[in-house]
TORBA-295398 format. One record per atom (N, C-alpha, C, O): x, z, y; residue in one letter. Coordinates in steps of 0.02 Angstrom, whole numbers, padded with zeros to 5 digits, always signed. Layout:
XZYA ...
This chain:
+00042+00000-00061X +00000+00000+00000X +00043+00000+00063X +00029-00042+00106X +00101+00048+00074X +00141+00054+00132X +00183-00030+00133X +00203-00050+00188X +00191-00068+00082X +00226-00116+00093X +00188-00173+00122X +00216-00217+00156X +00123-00172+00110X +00054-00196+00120X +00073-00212+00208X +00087-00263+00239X +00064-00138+00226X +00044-00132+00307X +00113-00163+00323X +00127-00208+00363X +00161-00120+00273X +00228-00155+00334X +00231-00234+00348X +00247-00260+00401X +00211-00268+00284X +00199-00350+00297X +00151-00374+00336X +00158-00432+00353X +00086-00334+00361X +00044-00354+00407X +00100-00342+00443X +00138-00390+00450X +00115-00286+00470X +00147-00272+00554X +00192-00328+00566X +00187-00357+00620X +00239-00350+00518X +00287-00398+00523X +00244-00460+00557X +00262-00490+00607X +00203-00468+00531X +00161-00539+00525X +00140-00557+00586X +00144-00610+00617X +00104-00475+00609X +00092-00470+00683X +00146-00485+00728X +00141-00526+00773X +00208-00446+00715X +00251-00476+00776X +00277-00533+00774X +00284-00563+00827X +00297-00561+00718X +00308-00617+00742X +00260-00664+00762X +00275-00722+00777X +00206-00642+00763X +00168-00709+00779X +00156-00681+00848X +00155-00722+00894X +00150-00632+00859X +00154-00613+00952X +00217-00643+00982X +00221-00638+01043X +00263-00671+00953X +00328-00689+00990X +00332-00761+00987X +00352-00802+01029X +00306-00770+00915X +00293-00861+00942X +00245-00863+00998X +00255-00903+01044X +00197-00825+01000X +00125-00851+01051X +00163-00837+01104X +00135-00868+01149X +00224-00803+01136X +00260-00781+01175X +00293-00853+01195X +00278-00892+01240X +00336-00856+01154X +00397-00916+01156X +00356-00986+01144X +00395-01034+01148X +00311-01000+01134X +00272-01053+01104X +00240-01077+01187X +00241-01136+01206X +00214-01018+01230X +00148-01017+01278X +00185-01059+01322X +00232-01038+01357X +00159-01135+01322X +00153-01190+01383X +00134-01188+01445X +00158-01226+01487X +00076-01132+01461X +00033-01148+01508X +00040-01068+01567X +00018-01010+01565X +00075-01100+01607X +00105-01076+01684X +00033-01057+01739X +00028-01021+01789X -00011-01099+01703X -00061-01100+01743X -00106-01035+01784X -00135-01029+01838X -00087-00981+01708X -00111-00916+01745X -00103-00880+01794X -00141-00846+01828X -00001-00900+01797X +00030-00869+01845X +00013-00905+01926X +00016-00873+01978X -00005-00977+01920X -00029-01013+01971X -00099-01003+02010X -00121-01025+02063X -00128-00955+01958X -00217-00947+01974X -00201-00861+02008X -00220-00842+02063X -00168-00827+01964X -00114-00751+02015X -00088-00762+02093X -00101-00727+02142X -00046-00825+02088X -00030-00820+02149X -00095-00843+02200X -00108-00816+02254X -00134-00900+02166X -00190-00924+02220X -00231-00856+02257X -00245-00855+02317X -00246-00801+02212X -00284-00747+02210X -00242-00699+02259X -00265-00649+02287X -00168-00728+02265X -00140-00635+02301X -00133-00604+02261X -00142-00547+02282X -00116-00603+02194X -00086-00548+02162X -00016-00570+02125X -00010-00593+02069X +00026-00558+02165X +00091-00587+02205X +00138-00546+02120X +00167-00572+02073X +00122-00476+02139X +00162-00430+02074X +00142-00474+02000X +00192-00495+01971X +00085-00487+01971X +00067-00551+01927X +00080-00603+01906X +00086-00629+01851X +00086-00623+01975X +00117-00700+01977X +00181-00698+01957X +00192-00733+01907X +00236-00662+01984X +00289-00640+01985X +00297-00643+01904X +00323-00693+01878X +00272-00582+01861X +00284-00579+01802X +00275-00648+01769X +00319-00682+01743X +00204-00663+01776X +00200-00729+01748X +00226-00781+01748X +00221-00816+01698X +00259-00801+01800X +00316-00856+01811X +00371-00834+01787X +00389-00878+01748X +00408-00795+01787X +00462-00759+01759X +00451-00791+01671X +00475-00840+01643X +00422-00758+01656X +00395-00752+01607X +00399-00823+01582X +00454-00833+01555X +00350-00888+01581X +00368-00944+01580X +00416-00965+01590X +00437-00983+01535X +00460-00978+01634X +00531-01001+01661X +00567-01005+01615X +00592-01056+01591X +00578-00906+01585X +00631-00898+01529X +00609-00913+01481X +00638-00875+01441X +00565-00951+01445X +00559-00986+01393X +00535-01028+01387X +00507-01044+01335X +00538-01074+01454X +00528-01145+01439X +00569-01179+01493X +00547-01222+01532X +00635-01156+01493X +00698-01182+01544X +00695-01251+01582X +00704-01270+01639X +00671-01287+01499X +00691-01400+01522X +00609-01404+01531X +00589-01459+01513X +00564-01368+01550X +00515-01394+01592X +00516-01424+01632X +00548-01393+01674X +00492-01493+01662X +00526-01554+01734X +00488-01491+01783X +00512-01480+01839X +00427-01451+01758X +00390-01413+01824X +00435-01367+01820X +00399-01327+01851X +00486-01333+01809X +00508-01270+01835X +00545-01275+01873X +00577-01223+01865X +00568-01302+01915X +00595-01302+01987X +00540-01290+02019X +00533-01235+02045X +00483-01348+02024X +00437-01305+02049X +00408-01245+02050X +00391-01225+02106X +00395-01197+01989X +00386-01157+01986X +00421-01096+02022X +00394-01051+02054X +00492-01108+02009X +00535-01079+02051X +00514-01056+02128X +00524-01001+02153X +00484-01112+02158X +00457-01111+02220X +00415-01066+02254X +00413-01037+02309X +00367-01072+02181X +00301-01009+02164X +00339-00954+02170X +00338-00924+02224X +00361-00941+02141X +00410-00892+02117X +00420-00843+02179X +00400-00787+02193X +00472-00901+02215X +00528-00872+02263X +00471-00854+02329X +00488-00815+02374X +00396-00891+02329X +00350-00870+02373X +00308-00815+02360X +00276-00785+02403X +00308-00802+02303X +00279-00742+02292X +00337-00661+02292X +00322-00603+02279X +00374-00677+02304X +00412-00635+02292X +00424-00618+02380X +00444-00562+02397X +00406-00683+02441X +00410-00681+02481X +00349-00632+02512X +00356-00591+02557X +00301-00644+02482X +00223-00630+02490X +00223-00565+02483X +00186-00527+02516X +00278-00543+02425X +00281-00458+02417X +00338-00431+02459X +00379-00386+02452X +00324-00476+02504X +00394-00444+02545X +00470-00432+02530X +00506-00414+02577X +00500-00444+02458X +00542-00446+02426X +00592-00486+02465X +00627-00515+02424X +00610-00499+02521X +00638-00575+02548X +00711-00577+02505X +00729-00633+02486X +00749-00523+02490X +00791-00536+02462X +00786-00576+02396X +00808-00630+02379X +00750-00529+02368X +00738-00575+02302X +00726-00669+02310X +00749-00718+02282X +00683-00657+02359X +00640-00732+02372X +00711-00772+02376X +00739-00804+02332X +00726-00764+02424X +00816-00808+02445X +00849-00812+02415X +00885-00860+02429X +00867-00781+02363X +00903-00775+02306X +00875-00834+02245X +00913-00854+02201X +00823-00851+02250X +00770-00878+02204X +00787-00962+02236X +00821-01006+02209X +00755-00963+02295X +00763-01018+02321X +00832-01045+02344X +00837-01105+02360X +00887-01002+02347X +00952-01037+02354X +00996-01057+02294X +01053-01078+02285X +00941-01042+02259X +00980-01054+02173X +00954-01128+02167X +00985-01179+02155X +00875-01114+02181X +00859-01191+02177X +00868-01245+02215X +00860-01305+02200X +00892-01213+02280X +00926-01285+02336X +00972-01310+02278X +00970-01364+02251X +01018-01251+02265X +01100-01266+02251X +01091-01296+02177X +01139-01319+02147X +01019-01295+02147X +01018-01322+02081X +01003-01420+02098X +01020-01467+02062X +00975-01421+02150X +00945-01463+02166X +00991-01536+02209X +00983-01597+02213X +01034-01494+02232X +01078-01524+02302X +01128-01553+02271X +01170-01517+02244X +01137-01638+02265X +01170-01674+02264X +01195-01696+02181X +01249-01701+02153X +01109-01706+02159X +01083-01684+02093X +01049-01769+02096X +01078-01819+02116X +00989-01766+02072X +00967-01820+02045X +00923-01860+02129X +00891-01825+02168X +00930-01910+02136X +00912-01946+02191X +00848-01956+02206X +00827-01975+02261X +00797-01938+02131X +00734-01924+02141X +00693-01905+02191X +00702-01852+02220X +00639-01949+02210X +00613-01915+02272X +00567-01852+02282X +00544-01826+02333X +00560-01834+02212X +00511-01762+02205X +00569-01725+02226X +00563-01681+02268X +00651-01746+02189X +00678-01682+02199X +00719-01661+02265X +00752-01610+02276X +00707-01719+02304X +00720-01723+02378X +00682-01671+02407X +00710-01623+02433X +00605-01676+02403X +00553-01641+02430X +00541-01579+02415X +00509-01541+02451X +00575-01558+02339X +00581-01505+02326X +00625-01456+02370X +00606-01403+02394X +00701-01491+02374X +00761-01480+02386X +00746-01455+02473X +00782-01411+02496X +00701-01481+02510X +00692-01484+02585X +00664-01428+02588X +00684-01380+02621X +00585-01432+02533X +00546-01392+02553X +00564-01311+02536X +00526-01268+02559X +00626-01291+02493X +00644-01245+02477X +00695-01234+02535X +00706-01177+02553X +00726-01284+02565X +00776-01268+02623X +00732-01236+02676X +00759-01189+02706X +00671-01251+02693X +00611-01250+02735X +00600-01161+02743X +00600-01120+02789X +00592-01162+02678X +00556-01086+02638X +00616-01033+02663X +00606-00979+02691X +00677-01060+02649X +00752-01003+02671X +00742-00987+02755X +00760-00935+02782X +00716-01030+02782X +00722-01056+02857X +00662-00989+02891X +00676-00943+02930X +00588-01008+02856X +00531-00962+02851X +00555-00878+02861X +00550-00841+02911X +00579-00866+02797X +00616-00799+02768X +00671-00775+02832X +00658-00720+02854X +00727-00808+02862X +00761-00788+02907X +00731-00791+02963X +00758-00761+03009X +00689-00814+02972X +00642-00802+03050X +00606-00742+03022X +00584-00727+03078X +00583-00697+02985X +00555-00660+03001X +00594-00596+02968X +00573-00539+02961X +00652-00620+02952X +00699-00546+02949X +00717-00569+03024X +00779-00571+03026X +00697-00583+03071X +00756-00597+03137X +00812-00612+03131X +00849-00589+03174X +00844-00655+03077X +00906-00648+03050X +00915-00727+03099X +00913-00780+03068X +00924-00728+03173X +00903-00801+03211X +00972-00829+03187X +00970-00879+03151X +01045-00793+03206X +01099-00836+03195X +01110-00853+03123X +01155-00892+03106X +01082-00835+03093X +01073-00872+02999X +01031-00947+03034X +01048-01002+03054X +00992-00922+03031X +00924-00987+03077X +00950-01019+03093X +00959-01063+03050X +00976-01027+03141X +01002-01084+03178X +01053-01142+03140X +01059-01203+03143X +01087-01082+03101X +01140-01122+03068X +01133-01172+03005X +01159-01219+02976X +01075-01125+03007X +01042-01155+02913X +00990-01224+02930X +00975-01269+02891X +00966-01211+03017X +00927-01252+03049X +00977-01345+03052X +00962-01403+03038X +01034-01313+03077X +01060-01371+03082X +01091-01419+03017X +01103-01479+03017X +01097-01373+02967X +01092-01403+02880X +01036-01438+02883X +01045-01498+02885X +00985-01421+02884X +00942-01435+02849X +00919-01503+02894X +00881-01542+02866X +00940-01518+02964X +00916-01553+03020X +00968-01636+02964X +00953-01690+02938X +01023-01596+02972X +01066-01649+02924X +01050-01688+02869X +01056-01748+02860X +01021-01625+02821X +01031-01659+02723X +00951-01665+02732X +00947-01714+02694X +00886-01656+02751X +00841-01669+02777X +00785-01710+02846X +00736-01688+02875X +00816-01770+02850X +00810-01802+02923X +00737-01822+02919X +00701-01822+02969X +00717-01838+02858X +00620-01842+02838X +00582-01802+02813X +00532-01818+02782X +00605-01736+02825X +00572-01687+02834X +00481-01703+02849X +00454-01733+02897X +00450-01670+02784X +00385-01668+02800X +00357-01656+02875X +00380-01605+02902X +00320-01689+02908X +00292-01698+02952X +00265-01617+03006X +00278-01596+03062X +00219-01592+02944X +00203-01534+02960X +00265-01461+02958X +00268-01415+02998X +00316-01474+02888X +00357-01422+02891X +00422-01440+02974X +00451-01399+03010X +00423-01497+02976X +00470-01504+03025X +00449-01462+03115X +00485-01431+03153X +00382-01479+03118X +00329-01440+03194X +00338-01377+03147X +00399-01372+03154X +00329-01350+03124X +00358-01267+03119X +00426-01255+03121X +00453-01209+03152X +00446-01285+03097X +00533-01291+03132X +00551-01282+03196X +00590-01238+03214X +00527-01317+03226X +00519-01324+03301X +00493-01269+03326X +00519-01243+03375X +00436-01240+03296X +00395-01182+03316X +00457-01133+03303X +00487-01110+03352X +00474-01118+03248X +00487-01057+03222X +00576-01065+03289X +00585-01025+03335X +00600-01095+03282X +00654-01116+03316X +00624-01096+03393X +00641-01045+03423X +00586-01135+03413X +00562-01096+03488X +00541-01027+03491X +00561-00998+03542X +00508-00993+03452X +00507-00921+03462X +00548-00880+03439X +00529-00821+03431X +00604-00897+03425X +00659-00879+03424X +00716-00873+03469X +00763-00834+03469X +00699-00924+03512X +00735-00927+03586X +00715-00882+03637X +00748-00852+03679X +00631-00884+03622X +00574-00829+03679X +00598-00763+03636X +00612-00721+03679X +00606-00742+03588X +00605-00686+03539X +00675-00637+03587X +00672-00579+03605X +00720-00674+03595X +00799-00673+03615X +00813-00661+03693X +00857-00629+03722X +00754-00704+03718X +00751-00687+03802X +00788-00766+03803X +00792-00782+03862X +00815-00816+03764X +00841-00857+03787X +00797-00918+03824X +00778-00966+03791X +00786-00914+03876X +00729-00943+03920X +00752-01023+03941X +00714-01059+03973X +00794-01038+03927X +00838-01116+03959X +00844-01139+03892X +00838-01200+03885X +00862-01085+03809X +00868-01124+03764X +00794-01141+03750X +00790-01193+03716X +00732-01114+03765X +00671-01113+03754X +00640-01176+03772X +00596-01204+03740X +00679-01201+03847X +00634-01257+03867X +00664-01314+03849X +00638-01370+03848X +00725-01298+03831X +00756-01365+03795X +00724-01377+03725X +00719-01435+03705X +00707-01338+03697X +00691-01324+03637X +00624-01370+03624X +00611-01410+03580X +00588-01345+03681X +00535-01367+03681X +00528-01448+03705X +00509-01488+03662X +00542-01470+03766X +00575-01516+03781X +00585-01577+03721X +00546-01625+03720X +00643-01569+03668X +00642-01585+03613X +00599-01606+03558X +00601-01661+03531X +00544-01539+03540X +00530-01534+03518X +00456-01592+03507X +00436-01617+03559X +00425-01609+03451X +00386-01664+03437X +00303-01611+03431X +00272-01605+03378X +00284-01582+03492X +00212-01545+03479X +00167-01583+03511X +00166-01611+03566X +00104-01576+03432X +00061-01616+03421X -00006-01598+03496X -00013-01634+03545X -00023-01569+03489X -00037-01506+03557X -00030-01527+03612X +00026-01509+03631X -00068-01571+03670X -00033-01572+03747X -00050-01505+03770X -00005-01483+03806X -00104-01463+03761X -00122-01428+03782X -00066-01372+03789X -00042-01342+03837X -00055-01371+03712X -00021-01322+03709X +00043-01319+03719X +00073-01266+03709X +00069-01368+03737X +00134-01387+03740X +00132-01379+03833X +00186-01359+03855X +00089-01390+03874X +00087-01381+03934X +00087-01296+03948X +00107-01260+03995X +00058-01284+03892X +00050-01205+03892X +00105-01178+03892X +00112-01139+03940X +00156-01182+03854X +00225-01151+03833X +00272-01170+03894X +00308-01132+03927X +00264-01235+03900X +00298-01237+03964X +00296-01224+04037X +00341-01214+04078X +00226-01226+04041X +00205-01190+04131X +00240-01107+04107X +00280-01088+04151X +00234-01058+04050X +00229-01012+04058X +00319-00977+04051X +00340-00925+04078X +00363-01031+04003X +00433-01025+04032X +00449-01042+04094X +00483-01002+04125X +00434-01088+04117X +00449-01113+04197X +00429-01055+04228X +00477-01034+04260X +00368-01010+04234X +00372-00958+04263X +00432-00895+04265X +00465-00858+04302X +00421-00910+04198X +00511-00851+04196X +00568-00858+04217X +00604-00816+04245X +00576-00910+04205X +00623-00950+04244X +00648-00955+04311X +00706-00956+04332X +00554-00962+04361X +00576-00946+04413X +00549-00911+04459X +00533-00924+04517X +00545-00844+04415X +00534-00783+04414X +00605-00734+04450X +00660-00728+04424X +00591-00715+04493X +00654-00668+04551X +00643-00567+04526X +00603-00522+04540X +00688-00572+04496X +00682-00486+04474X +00705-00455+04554X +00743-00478+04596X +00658-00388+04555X +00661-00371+04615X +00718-00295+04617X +00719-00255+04570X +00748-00289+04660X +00811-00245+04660X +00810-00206+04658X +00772-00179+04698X +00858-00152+04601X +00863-00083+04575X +00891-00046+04658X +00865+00006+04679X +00936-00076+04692X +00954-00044+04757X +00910-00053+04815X +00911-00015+04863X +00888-00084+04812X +00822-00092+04866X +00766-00037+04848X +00733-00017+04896X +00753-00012+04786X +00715+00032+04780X +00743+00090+04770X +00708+00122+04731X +00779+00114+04784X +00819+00154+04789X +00835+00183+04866X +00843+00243+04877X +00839+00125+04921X +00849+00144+04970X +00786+00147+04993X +00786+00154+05055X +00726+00145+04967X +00666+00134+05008X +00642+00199+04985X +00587+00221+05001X +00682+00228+04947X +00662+00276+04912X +00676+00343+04952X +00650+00397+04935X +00723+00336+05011X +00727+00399+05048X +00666+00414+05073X +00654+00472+05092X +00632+00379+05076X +00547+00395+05082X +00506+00386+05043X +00475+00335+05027X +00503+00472+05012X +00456+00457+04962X +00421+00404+04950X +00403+00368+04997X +00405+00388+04878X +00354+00348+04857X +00357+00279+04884X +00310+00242+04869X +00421+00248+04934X +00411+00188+04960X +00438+00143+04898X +00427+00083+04891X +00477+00185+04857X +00528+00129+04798X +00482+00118+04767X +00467+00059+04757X +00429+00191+04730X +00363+00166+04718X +00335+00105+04705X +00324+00071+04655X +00324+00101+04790X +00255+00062+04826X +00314-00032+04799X +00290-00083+04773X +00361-00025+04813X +00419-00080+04813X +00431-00125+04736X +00451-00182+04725X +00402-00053+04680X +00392-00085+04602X +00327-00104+04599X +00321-00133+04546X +00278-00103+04625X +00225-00113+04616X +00159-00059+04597X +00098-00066+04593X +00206-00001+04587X +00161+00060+04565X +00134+00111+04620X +00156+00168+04626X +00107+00096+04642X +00055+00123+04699X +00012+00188+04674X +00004+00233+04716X -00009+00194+04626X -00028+00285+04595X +00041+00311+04613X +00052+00340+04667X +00079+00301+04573X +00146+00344+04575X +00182+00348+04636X +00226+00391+04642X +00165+00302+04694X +00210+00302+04757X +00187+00369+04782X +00220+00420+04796X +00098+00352+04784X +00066+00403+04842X +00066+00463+04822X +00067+00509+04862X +00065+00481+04716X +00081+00539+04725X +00150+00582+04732X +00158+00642+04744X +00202+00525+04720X +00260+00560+04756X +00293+00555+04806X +00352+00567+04818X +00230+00525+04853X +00235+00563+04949X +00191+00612+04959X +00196+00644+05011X +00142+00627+04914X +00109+00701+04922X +00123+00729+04903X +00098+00781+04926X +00181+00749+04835X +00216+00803+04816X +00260+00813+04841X +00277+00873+04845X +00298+00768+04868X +00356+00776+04914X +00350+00828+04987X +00382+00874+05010X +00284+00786+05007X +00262+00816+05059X +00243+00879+05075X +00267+00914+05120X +00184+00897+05020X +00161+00967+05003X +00221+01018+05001X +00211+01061+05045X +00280+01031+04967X +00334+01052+04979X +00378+01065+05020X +00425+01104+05011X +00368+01032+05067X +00403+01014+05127X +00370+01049+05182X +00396+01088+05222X +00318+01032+05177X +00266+01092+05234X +00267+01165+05199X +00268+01215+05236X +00266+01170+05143X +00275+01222+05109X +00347+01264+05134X +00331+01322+05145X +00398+01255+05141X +00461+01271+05149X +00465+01286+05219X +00496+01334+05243X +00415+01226+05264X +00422+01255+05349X +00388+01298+05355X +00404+01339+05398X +00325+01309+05315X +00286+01346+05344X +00303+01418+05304X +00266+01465+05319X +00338+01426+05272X +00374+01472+05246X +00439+01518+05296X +00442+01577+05313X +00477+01469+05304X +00517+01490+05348X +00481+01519+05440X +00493+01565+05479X +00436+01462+05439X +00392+01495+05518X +00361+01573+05500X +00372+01617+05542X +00341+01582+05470X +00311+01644+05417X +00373+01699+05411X +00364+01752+05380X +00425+01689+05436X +00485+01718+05408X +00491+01740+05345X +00506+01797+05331X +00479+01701+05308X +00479+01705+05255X +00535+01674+05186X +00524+01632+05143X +00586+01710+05196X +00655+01644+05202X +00668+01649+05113X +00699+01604+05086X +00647+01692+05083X +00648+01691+05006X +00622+01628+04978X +00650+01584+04944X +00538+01639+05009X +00484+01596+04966X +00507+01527+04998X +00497+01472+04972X +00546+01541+05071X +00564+01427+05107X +00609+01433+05057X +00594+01394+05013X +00668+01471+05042X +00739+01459+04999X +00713+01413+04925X +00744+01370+04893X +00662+01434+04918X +00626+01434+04829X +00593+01356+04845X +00607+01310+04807X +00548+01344+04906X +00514+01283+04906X +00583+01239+04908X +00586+01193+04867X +00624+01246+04941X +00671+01200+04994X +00699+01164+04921X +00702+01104+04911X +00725+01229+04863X +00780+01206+04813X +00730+01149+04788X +00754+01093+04782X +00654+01161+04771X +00605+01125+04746X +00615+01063+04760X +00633+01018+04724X +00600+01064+04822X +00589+00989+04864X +00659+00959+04835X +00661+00904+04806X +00701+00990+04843X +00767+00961+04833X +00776+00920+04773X +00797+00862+04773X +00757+00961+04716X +00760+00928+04648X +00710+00856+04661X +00727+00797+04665X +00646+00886+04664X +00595+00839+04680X +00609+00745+04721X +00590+00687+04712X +00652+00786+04767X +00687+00736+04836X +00708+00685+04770X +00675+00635+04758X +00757+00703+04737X +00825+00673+04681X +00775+00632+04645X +00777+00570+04640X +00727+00673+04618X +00699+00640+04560X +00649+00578+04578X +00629+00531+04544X +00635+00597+04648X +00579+00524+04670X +00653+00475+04682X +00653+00423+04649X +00701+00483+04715X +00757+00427+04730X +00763+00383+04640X +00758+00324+04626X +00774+00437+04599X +00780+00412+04517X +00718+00365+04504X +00726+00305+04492X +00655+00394+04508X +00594+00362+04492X +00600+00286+04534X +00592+00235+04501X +00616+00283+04612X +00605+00224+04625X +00640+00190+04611X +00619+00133+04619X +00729+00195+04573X +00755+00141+04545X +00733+00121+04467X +00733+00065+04442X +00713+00189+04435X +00691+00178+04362X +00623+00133+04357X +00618+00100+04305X +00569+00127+04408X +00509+00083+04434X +00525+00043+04432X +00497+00008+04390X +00590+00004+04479X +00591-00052+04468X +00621-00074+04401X +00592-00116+04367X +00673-00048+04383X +00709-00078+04305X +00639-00112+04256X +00621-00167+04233X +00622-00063+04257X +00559-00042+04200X +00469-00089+04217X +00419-00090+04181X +00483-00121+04281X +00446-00175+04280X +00466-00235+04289X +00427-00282+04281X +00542-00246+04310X +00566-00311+04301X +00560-00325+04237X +00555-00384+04222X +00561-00256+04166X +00583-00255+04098X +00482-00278+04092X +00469-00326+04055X +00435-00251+04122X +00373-00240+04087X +00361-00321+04113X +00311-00338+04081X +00376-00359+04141X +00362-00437+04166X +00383-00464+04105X +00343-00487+04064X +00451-00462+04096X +00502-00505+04052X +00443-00497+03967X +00401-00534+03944X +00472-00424+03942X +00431-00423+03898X +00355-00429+03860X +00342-00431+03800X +00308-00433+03920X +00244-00453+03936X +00260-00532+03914X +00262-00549+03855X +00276-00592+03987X +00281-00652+03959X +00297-00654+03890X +00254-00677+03854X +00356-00633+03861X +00381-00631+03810X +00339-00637+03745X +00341-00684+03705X +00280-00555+03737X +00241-00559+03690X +00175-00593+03697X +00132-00591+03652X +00167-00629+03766X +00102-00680+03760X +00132-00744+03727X +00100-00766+03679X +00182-00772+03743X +00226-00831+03724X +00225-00836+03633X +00215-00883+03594X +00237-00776+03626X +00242-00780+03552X +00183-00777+03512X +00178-00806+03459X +00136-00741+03538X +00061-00762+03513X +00028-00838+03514X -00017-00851+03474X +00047-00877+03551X +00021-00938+03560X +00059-00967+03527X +00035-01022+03512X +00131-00957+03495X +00183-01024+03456X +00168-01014+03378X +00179-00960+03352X +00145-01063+03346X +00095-01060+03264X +00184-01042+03251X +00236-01057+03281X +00167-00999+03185X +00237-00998+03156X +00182-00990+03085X +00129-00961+03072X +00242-01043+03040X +00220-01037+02965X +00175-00976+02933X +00159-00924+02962X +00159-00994+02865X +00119-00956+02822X +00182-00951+02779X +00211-01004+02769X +00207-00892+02751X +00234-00897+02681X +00213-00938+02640X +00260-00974+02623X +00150-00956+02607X +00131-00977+02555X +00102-01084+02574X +00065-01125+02547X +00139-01084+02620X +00126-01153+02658X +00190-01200+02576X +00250-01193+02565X +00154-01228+02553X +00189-01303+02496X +00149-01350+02512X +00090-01352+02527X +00197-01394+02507X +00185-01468+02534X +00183-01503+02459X +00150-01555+02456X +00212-01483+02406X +00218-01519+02362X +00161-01502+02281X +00170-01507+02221X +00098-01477+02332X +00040-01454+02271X +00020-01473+02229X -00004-01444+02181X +00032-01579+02249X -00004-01605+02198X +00038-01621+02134X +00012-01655+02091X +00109-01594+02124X +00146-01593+02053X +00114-01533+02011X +00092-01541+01954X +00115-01460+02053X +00077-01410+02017X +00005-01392+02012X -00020-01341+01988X -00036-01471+02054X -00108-01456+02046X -00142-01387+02069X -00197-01369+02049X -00096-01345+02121X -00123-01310+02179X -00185-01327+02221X -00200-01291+02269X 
């Protein structure tokens, strides 16, 4: 009887390992990733890959792969995935799937370093890819451009921005008038002076009034002030303890409005810059992770 079961169990595993090593169909892991369940997909492609290596689809798959792994935020992993398959791909078979493959995975590395901010990778990997890729899909190339321009606005680089743009092939008049009226403003945009508010500042609240902050001017010419009558009318009072006590007050007070009106201005030349900055970047489309151009080999 015990030899019985042990020959079922045998029977069982191996036939769980052929159905393992045998299983053709990737498809599940393709219906995982469609769904967002990125950790799934992951296994499941894995899974396929290593046992069905000379599949013509597993480069593609790879793709899946290296996007889902993107999707889980993994970017390391992802880059690692997809630079295996550039470098499997690059200067390989002349095929035009594996051209498109080869781009669209250069594309995907490009994606991934724009949103680690990793810009000087970007740029560099930008100008590869501008090279060994000159027919660049239509649509991945305008995110190029995109992702490449908010990367210039991202940086504060405002001259590489309009060149950028300038350059650049957007489909958009609208929006392309948009990006550019709103660098040209920055551009010629005049930051207003840390020493000018500073000297306007020997009167209370004028450095204030000079950043634009008008609550904060008037109340620190009425605290200034209040103190100040406080101290005379202390001393008229003969009262030379409680003026000694206002006077040191005012004093600190005096210092700290001179500080406030140069820190006012810093801090709104900074609240302009960074304002344009994060409207600019809301309006420039930047890719989807899960953006493939090449669906109709994997029937995506």
């Amino acid at each position: 009887m015990k030899k019985i079961i042990l020959v079922l169990v045998l029977t069982a595993t191996v036939f769980g390992l052929r159905e393992g090593r045998g299983s053709t169909d990737f498809g599940y892991g393709l219906y995982l990733f469609r769904q967002g369940n990125y950790s799934g997909a992951i296994f499941e492609l894995e899974r396929y890959i290593y046992y069905n290596e000379t599949d013509p689809l597993v480069p593609y798959l790879h793709l899946v792969l290296a996007l889902s792994y993107a999707q889980s935020l993994q970017y390391d992993s992802a880059l690692a995935v997809l630079s295996s398959l550039a470098a499997h791909l690059e200067g390989g078979s002349s095929n035009e799937g594996d051209y498109e493959l080869y781009c669209e995975s250069a594309f995907h590395i490009l994606n991934i370093y724009f949103r680690q901010r990793r810009f000087s990778d970007f740029y560099l990997k930008r100008e590869e890819v501008g090279m060994e890729c000159p027919t660049l899909h239509e649509d991945l190339a305008q995110y190029v451009a995109f992702m490449s321009l908010a990367g210039h606005v991202y940086n504060l680089a405002w001259e590489e921005a309009l060149e950028e743009l300038a350059l650049s092939e957007i489909s958009s008049s609208n929006l392309r008038n948009l990006l550019e009226g709103e660098i040209k403003v920055v551009l010629s945009h005049r930051n207003k002076s840390p020493l000018v508010g500073g000297l306007l500042s020997v009167v209370p609240g004028l450095g204030h009034l000079y950043a634009g902050r008008f609550p904060d001017g008037l109340r620190s010419f009425f605290i200034n002030a209040t103190f100040v009558s406080l101290a005379v009318f202390s001393f008229k009072e003969e009262m030379p303890v409680l003026g000694g006590i206002f006077t040191a007050i005012e004093g600190i007070l005096y210092v700290s409005n001179i500080y406030g009106g140069v820190n006012a201005v810093l801090q709104e030349n900074a609240r302009f810059i960074i304002e344009k900055r994060d409207y600019l970047l809301k309006h420039i489309p930047v890719p989807p992770l899960d953006i493939i151009t090449v669906r109709k080999e994997l029937n995506l």
